[in-house]
Structures are given as C-alpha cells and as structure tokens.
C-alpha positions, -999 to 999 in steps of 0.1 A, spaced: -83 140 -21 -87 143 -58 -62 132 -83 -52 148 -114 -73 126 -131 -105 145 -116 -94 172 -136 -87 164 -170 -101 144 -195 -79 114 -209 -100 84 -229 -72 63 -222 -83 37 -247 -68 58 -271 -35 46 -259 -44 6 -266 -23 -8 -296 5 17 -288 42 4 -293 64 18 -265 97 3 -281 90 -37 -281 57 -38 -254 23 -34 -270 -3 -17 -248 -35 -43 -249 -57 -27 -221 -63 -6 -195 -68 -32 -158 -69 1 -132 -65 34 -126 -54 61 -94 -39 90 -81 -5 83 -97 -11 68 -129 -30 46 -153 -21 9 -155 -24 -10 -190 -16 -48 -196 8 -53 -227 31 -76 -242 65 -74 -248 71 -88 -277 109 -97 -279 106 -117 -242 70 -132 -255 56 -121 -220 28 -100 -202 37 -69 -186 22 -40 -170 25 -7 -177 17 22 -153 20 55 -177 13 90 -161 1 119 -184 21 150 -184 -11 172 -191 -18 194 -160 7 167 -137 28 187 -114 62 186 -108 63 173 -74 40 145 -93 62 135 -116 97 136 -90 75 108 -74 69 87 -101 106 90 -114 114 82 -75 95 52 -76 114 36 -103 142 44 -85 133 29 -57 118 -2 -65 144 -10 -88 166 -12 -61 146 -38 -41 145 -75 -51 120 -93 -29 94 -122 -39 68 -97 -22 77 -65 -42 67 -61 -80 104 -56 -99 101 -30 -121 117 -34 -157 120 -4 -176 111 35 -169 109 57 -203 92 91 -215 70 93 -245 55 126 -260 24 127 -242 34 103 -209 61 87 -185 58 53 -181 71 26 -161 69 -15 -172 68 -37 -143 59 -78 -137 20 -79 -143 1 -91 -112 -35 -104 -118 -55 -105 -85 -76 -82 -61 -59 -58 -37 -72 -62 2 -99 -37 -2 -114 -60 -28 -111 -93 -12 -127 -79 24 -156 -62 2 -159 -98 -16 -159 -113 20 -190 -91 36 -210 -100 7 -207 -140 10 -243 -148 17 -232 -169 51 -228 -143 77 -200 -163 93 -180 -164 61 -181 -125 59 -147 -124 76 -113 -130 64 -103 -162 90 -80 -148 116 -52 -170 109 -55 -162 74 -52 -122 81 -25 -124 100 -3 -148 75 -10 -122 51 3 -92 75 36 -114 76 42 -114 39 38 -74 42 62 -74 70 87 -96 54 86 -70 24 88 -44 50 112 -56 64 139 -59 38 128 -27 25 135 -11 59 171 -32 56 181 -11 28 166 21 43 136 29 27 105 36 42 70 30 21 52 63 41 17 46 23 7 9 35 -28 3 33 -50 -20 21 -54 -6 -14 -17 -11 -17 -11 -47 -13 -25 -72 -37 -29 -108 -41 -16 -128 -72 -41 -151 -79 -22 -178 -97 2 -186 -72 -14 -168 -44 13 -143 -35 13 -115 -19 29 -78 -34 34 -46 -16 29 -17 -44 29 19 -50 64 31 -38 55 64 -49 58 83 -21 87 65 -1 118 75 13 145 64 6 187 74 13 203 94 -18 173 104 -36 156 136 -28 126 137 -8 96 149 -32 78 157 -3 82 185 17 85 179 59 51 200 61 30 186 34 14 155 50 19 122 35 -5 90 30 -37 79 34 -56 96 68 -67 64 77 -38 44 81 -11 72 84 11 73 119 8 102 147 43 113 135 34 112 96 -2 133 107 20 160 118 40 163 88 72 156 105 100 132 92 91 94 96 113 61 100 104 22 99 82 26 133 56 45 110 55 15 86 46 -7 113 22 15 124 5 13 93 7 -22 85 -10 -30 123 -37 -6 109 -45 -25 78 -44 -61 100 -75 -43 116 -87 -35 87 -84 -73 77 -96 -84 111 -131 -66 110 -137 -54 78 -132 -15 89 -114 8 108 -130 8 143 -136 47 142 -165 75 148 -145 100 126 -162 112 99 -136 131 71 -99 129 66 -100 163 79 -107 149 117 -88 117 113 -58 139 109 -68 161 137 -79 131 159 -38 117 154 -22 151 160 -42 157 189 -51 127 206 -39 93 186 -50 72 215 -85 78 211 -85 71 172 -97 41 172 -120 20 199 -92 -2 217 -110 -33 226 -113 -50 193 -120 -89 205 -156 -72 217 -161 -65 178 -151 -100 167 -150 -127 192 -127 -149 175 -94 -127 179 -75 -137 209 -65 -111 238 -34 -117 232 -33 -109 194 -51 -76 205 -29 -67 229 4 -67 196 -20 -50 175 -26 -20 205 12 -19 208 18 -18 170 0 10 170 13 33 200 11 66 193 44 73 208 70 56 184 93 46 212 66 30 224 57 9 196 74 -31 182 107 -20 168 107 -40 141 91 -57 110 106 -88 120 97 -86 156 64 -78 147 57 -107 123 75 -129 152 47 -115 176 20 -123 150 32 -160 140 15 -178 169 -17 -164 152 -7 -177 120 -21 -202 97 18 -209 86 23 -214 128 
C-alpha cells in the first residue's frame, strides 16, 4: 500500500534548521506511511529529541485523526519499552509530535543484518535471544492492554532496538485503540500489515488484546527464521488466505525449518496464533510466562 508520500513531492531537507518553539530540526533519520522523523535539539533541556512531523499537503483526514490519536495515546502510557512522547503542536505547513530519540535498527534491520553474516550458522537471530526480545514486546503489551489499548499493528518494522543501552521500544501507535477516543478507523476498513494481522482484524471486524498476541507470535516467527513461512504471494491473498482459511496461512511445522527450536516452543507459537481467538494464550503475560523457559533471561 502506498503512502501519501508516493504522491507528493516534499524535499524534506528543506525543513533542517527549522525552530519549532525551543527544538531545532538537525536531520531527517527515517521516513513512512505516517510521517517523517528528524533528529533535533531542544535547546532549553540541552537534549536530543525526535521529531515525527506529517505534512498537511494532500494528507487526509482520517490521516491526521490518527496521528493526533497517537499522541493521545502514547502519552497516556509510561513504560521503559514504549517511546514517551513530549509535545504534539501544528505548524503552517505540518503537525508534529516530539518524542525521546531512539538510535538503533528496528527487527527488520537486524534479521536482514543477520542473513548476510558471512557464517551461515550466524545468519539466525539465536533462539534464546528471539524469544527474550518477544518478552520485552509482551511486557509493553501487556501494560498497554492494562489500560485498554490495543496496538492493531505489531510487526517487526515496529519495534526497535536502542543501541546504547540495548532496549527494546514498541512504536507507531498510530492506528491503536484505545477507550475514550474515537476510533479513526472504520469496522470495515481493514487495519495493519497483511502479514502479521489477526483472522478477526482480516475481516475488518472489532479486535481486542487476543489480536495483539496474535501478532506479536507472528513477528517471533519472523525472528525465528528470518520470514514468514508462507506460499502467498500479495497482500491481496494473505488477507483472503486469513478470512477464509487462517489455518493454512502459514506451514505449521516450523522446527523442520530450523532445527534448533524446540517442539515445545513450536507448539506456544501454533497456539499464539489460533485462528479462533478463544482458542488462542489469553494473555501478554501468560504468553511471555510460556515463552521464558526459551529465554536467554530463563
């Protein structure tokens, strides 16, 4: 799916030197669907920031509720493993929101990193290692689902890795639920990325903290072997696949595809990800209980 940024032609570089109040844009460090993130300084606390601004050329409203909803939201939430978010503010040409800057690589970066080591048996992220990371997620998850709101978009692009003090952050609220704020998102539009979405989110329908878990056992395979163990081609038959037969989605026996993860941790994953949501762990917290024998923190 494109994002508005497809469309449009912004050289954001214009925006560097910028004074938003006291924060000085320095430079831009990445770049998606629902905004453009710059490093800056804020000058009165002598500290780095980020800032993630979205242009209001050709952005729609339903684009804009989100990122206003995301501020909300994540200002709400104090946990080590979610980003706090400092300020949200408007300028002429852009909203913007100014957050605690996170240098590192996302999950998606450190598994491409991985299948390129140049020893095949250090192409994989160590089991162990995986699954410790999984808990951090379900911690955040799990606090987040404590006060009610549901993320709706866990995947590996979504969680990143502070190098410095190698910590772990769930990001991009942008499309969560959460109680007293209005849904952006209307019950038929589907929600999230194909990959990693639930059965119940596939179909457009309302979602709780089951779909979350769902998710988050759907990046740990992603972790685990580098991909999503599926012959589905577009997003188009992923979402069809999950609407119309979730339990063939993805090739079940996934200690065939890597040796080294134990029965018994394939066996939580395949219940993570029931497609029945009654089915499925019931919680964050039992989940990440489930996965700690696994664990390199065990």
């Amino acid at each position: 799916m494109k994002s508005i940024f497809d469309y449009i032609s912004i050289d954001y570089t214009d925006f560097i030197g910028r004074k938003l109040d006291t924060i000085t844009l320095l430079d831009v460090i990445g770049s998606g669907g629902k905004g453009v993130v710059f490093s800056g300084f804020q000058e009165d606390l002598k500290r780095r920031v980020a800032v993630k601004i979205l242009p209001k050329i050709k952005t729609r409203q339903s684009e804009i509720d989100s990122f206003s909803m995301e501020a909300q939201i994540v200002a709400g939430l104090t946990h080590p493993n979610i980003i706090p978010i400092y300020k949200m503010g408007e300028e002429d040409e852009f909203y913007y929101q100014v957050m605690h800057l996170v240098e590192g690589d996302n999950l998606v970066s450190m598994v491409q990193k991985r299948k390129r080591h140049p020893i095949k048996q250090k192409r994989f992220i160590p089991v162990s290692r995986a699954v410790a990371l999984i808990c951090d997620v379900l911690k955040a998850l799990s606090y987040a689902h404590e006060e009610f709101v549901v993320h709706r978009d866990i995947k590996p692009a979504n969680i990143i890795i502070e190098k410095k003090h190698d910590r772990l952050f769930v990001v991009d609220f942008g499309i969560a639920k959460a109680p007293g704020l209005v849904d952006s998102m209307h019950e038929s539009i589907i929600v999230g990325s194909p990959l990693y979405l639930s059965p119940e989110q596939a179909r457009g329908g309302d979602v709780d903290h089951r779909s979350d878990i769902y998710s988050t056992a759907m990046t740990l395979v992603y972790l685990l072997l580098g991909l999503i163990p599926t012959q589905l081609k577009s997003p188009e038959e992923v979402v069809r696949c999950k609407i119309a037969s979730p339990d063939s989605f993805i090739y079940p026996h996934l200690s065939r595809l890597r040796t080294d993860i134990p029965k018994e941790l394939e066996g939580v994953l395949l219940k993570a990800i029931a497609a029945d949501p009654d089915q499925r762990i019931e919680s964050s917290d039992q989940f990440c209980q489930l996965l700690t024998p696994f664990s390199e923190h065990a």
